[in-house]
C-alpha positions, 0 to 999 in steps of 0.5 A: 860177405857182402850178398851171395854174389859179391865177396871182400876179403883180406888179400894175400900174395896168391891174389897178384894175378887177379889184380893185374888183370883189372882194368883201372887205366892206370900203366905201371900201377905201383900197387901190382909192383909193390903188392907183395910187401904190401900184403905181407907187411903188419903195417899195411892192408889190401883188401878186394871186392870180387864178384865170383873170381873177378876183382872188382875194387881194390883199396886198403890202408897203412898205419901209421903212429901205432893209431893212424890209418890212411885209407888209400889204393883204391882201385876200381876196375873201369867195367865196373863203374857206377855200382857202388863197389869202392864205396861198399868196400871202404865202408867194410873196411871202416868198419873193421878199422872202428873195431879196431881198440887202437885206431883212434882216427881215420882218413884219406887224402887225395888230390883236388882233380881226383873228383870220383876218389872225392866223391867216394869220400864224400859218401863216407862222410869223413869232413875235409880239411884244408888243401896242401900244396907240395911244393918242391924247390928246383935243383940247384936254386937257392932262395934268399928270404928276409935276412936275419940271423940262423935259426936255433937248433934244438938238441934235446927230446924234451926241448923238441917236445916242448915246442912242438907245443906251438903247433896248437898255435899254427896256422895249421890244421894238419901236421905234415908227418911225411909227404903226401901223408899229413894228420891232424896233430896229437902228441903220440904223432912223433914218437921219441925216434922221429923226434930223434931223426927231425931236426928242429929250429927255432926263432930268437923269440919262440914265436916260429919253428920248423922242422926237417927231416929226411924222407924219400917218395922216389927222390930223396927229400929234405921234408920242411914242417913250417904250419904257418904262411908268412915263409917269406916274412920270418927273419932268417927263415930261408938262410936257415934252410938253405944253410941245412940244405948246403950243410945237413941234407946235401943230396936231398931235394926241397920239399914243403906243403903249403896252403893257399894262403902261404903261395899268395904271401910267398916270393920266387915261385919261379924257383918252385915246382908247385904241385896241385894240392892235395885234401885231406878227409877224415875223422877221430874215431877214439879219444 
């Protein structure tokens, strides 16, 4: 209980109806089309604000890497605005995510132009990291880089493992783990299956490596993880891609985050969708 007159609560499917008669301005809401799973499933959580019967907010969050929550869905119903009420739901389920022994960090990420999501985070306190870019090539472009020989495949878990260690090196401050959902890095991030499902390659010298790997947010992608923002001055950067492109993921389609800097240092933008970035807030909240 939040006071005698408003309520949170974990909801269960019973709750469809009162979510679909919120009014959030948002058509075909993916969250009323996929909310059975979402209250069903151990990896995510809905939560709702009600005043008596009346659902005023909603939001929620998934786990992800066993110590991972991204806090999300939120949803607020328009005749309500202006009180508080997606602010005094996230802060209950901060809350119990504290409690929680095996979350060890806590965030949110949303898009630039989401100004009322950005202030809501701002409330909180949670500190920003920097803005991504999903960038995404068009269908049927191929993208010639600086010329150089293919990169190296690695094959081994150990050997995945090991380079992952440049990471700490990058340009980066997030590790793009699936799109949309970038964390900061810890090696409990990529389980020893995720190391399995990537596939990894790296430079003649070390200095450079990238990662892909298959995931799909409605299209089917082939996801890039490169934490640096010389794209278009590594050596056989992008003949290795278009090489795994044409060879490995050929019914997917492009798709890598890029900061700022990287889209100022990089070439034939024209053969990208360039989407607008996206910030990522939040906090360790365990060691």
């Amino acid at each position: 209980m939040t006071n005698s007159l408003l309520q949170i609560r974990k909801l269960n499917d019973e709750d469809l109806h009162t979510l679909a008669q919120m009014e959030t301005g948002i058509e075909d809401d993916y969250v009323v089309r996929i909310f059975p799973r979402l209250v069903n499933s151990p990896e995510h959580e809905l939560y709702g604000l009600f005043e008596q019967n009346r659902m005023l907010s909603v939001a929620g969050y998934s786990i992800f890497a066993h110590h991972y929550a991204m806090l999300g869905r939120l949803r607020s119903d328009r005749r309500y605005l202006g009180k508080g009420n997606a602010t005094e739901l996230l802060t209950k389920i901060i809350d119990e995510l504290k409690a929680n022994p095996q979350i060890h960090w806590i965030g949110a990420n949303t898009e630039e132009h989401n100004k009322p999501a950005l202030k809501v985070l701002q409330k909180l306190g949670f500190p920003s990291y920097t803005p991504l870019y999903p960038v995404k090539l068009y269908e049927g472009e191929t993208v010639e880089g600086k010329s150089g020989a293919l990169w190296n495949k690695l094959t081994t878990k150990e050997e995945k493992r090991n380079i992952l260690k440049l990471f700490g090196k990058s340009e980066f401050e997030v590790f793009p783990y699936q799109c949309y959902y970038p964390f900061p890095y810890a090696d409990y991030l990529l389980s020893d299956d995720g190391l399995e499902q990537s596939v990894f390659y790296v430079n003649d010298d070390q200095s450079r490596f990238f990662i892909v790997k298959e995931d799909q947010k409605k299209e089917i992608y082939a996801m890039v993880m490169y934490p640096w923002n010389d794209h278009f001055q590594q050596p056989g950067f992008w003949n290795t891609i278009m090489y795994s492109l044409e060879n490995h993921f050929t019914e997917h389609r492009l798709w890598i985050d890029m900061t700022k800097e990287g889209l100022n240092n990089a070439e034939q933008l024209d053969k990208f969708e360039v989407l607008k970035p996206w910030i990522l807030h939040g906090e360790w909240v365990k060691s």
